[in-house]
MIVO-49024 format. One record per residue (C-alpha): x, y, z; residue number from 0; residue in one letter. Coordinates in steps of 0.05 Angstrom, whole numbers. Layout:
N
> xx, yy, zz, miza, tido
> X, Y, Z, NUM, A
...
This chain:
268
> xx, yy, zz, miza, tido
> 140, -994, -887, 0, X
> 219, -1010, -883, 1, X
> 228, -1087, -874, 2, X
> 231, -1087, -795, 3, X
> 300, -1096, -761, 4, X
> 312, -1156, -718, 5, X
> 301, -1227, -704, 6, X
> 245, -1260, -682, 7, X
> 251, -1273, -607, 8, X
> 236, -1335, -565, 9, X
> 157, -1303, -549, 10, X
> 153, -1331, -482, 11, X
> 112, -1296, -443, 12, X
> 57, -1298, -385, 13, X
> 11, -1257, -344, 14, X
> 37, -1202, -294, 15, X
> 106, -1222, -317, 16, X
> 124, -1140, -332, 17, X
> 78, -1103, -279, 18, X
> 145, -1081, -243, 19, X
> 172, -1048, -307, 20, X
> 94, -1022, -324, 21, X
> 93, -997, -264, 22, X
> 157, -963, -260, 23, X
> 143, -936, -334, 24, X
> 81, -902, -308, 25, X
> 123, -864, -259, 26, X
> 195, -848, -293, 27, X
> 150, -841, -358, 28, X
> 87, -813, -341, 29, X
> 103, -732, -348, 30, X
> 120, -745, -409, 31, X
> 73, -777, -424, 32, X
> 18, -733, -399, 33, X
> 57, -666, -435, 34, X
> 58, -713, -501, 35, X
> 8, -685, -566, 36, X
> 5, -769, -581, 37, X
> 21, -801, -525, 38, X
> 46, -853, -561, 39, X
> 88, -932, -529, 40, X
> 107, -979, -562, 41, X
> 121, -1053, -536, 42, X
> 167, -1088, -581, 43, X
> 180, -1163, -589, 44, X
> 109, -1173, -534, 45, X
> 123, -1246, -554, 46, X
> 77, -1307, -566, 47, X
> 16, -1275, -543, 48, X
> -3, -1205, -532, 49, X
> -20, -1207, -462, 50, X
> 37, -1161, -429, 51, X
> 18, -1104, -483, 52, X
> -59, -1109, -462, 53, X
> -30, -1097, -395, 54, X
> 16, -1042, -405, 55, X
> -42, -1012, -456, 56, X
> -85, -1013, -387, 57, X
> -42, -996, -329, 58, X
> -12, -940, -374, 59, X
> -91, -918, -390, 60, X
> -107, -921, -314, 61, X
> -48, -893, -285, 62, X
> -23, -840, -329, 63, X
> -81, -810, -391, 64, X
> -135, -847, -409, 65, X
> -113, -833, -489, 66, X
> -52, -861, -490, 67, X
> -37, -910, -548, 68, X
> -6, -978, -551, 69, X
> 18, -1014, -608, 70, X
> 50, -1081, -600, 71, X
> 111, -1096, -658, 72, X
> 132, -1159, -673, 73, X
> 173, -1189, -735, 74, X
> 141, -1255, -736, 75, X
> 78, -1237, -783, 76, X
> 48, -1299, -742, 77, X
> 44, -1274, -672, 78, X
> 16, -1203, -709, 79, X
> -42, -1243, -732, 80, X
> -68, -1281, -667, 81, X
> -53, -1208, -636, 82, X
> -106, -1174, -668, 83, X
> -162, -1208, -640, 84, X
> -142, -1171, -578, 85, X
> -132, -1103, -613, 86, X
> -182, -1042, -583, 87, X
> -166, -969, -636, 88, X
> -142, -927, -629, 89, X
> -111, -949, -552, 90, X
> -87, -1015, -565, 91, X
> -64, -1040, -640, 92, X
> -6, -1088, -658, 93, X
> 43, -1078, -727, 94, X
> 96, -1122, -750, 95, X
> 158, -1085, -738, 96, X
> 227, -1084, -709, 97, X
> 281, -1041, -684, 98, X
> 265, -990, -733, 99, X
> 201, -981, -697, 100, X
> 149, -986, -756, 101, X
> 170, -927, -773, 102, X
> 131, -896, -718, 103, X
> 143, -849, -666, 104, X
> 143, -858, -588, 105, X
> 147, -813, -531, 106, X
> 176, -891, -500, 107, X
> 193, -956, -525, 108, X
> 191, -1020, -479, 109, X
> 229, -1076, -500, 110, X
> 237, -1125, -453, 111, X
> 272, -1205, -458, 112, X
> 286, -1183, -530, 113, X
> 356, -1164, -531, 114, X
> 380, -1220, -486, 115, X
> 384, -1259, -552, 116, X
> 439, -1212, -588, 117, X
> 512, -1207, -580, 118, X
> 533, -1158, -536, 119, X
> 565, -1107, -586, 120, X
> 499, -1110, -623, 121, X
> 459, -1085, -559, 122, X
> 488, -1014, -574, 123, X
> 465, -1002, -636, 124, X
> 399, -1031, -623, 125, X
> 398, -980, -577, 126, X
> 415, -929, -622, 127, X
> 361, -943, -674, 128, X
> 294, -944, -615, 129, X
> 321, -879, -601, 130, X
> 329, -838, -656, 131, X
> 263, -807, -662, 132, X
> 274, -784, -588, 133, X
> 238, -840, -553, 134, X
> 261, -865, -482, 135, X
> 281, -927, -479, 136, X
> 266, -982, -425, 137, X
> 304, -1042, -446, 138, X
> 319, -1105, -397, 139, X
> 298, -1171, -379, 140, X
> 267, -1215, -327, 141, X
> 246, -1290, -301, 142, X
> 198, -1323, -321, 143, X
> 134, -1296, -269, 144, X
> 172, -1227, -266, 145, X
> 194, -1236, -196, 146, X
> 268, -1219, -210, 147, X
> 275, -1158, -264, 148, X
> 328, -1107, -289, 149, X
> 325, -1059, -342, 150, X
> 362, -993, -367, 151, X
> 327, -934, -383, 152, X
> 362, -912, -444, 153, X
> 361, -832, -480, 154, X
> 391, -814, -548, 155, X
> 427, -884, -552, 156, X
> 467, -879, -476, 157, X
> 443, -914, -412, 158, X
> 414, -865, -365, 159, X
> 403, -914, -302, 160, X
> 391, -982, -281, 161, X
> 339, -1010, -238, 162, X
> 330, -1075, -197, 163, X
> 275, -1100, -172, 164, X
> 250, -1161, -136, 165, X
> 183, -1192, -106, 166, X
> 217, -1175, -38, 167, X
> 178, -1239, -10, 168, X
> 214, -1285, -67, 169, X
> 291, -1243, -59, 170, X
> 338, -1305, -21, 171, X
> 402, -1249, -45, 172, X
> 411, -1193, -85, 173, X
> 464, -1235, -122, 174, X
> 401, -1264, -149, 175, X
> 403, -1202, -204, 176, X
> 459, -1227, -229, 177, X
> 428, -1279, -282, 178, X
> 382, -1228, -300, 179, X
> 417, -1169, -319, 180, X
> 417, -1126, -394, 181, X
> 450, -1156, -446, 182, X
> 495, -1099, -441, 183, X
> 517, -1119, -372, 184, X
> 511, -1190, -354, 185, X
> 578, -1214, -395, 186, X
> 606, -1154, -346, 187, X
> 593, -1180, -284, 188, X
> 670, -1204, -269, 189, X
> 717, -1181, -224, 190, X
> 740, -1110, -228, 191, X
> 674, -1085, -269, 192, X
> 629, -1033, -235, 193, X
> 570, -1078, -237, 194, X
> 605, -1133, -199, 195, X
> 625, -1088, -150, 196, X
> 553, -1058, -142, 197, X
> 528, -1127, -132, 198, X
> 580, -1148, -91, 199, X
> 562, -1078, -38, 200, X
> 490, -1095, -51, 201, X
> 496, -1162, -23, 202, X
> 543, -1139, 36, 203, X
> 486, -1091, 57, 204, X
> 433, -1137, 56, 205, X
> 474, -1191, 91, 206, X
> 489, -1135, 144, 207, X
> 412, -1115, 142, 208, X
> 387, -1186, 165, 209, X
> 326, -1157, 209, 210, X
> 264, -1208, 233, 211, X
> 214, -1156, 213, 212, X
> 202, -1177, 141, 213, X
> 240, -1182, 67, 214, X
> 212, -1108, 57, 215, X
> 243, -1071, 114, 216, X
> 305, -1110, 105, 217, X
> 310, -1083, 37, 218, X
> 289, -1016, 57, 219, X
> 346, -1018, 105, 220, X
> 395, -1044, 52, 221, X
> 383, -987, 2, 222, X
> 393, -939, 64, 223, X
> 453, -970, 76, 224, X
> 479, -971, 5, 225, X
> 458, -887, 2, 226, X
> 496, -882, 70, 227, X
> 555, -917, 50, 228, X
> 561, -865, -14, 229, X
> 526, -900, -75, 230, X
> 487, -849, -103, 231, X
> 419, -889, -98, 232, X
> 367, -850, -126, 233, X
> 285, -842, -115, 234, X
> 271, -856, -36, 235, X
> 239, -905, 6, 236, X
> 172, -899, -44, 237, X
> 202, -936, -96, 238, X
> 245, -977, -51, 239, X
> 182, -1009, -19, 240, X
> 167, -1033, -82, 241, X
> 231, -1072, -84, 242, X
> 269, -1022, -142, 243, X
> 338, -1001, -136, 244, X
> 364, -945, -190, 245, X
> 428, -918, -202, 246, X
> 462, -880, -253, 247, X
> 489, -922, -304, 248, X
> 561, -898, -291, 249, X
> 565, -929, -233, 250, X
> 548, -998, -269, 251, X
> 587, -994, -332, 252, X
> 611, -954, -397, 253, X
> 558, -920, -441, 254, X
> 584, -947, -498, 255, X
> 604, -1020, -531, 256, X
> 667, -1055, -501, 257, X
> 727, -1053, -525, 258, X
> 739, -1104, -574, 259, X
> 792, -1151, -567, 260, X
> 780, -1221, -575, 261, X
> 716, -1260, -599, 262, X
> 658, -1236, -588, 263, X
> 604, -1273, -538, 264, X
> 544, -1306, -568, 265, X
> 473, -1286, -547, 266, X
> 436, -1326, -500, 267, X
């Protein structure tokens, strides 16, 4: 195997702290998936403990084919080790491995809190690399508990969407997204840039929205709103209930790296 790309990432994790994104894999992801000959996903960088890629491994199992495969990467050799313990062949194995995938290949890749690390410039080749074997890509990043989560759904190296989504119960604003954002985005969120100005309608319409009939019909309301007021939301009030909110990337930002012309910003 090729010595694995990356660097080793924080590893915080807990419990439950990806269902939204397992979730929403299970639908965006799950034809292909099913149509797959190995219906192969990969979690990269899972973190300290292997938790979140038991759970994918199941919720992927229950929701979509009961023979799909997981395998957990992760550079630090370490976190490989106390993995394995956990490990259930052929559904469920963890690798040490990077961006170049272990030389494997996905139908999707999930990397989530990994990138948030890396300089901004260095998201899009990242990108690039996890999916050049013609994986799709869910990259993106969330709190702590996953009540507050964003992530881009990435195909032959370009952004397709981005989704938001919130424990509606938890969501005080949606300018709450904001710290959370892709790497590729948060550094954009300024004046003038598409994803300020998506945040900026977001939180108009759920100001405007205020309702006394709960956090879920409020946001129900505000996605309607947003659709109505010409943002091209996509999916319907299925998804919405869940607290997600998905648009097409170029209503967010460029497809590509930024234009570079002055230092570059540091990772987080």
């Amino acid at each position: 195997m090729s010595r694995p790309v990356g660097a080793i990432t924080r590893g915080t994790t807990n419990p439950n702290r990806l269902r939204r994104v397992d979730n929403f894999i299970a639908y965006r992801c799950g034809d292909l998936l099913a149509a797959a000959a190995e219906p192969l996903v990969i979690d990269l960088g899972y973190g300290a403990t292997p938790v979140t890629a038991v759970e994918l491994h199941a919720r992927l199992a229950a929701a979509v084919r009961a023979d799909v495969a997981v395998v957990g990467l992760e550079i630090d050799p370490v976190r490989v080790e106390a993995a394995r313990p956990y490990a259930d062949p052929p559904g469920l194995e963890f690798r040490r491995g990077g961006f170049e995938l272990a030389g494997l290949r996905p139908v999707v890749v999930r990397a989530f809190n990994v990138l948030r690390q890396y300089a901004e410039h260095e998201v899009y080749a990242a990108w690039r690399q996890m999916t050049a074997t013609g994986a799709l890509l869910v990259e993106g990043t969330c709190d702590e508990l996953g009540r507050i989560a964003t992530w881009a759904v990435v195909s032959e190296g370009r952004p397709l969407t981005l989704t938001l989504s919130a424990r509606l119960s938890d969501l005080d604003h949606p300018a709450t997204f904001a710290e959370r954002l892709p790497k590729a985005l948060i550094h954009r969120n300024v004046a003038g840039e598409p994803i300020h100005e998506l945040l900026r309608a977001l939180g108009r319409a759920w100001e405007t929205e205020a309702t006394p009939f709960g956090p879920r019909q409020r946001w129900l309301a505000t996605c309607r709103r947003m659709r109505d007021e010409g943002h091209p939301v996509l999916d319907g009030p299925r998804r919405w209930k869940l607290g997600e909110f998905t648009i097409p990337w170029p209503e967010v930002g460029r497809a590509g790296p930024p234009q570079r012309t002055g230092p570059t910003p540091g990772g987080e």
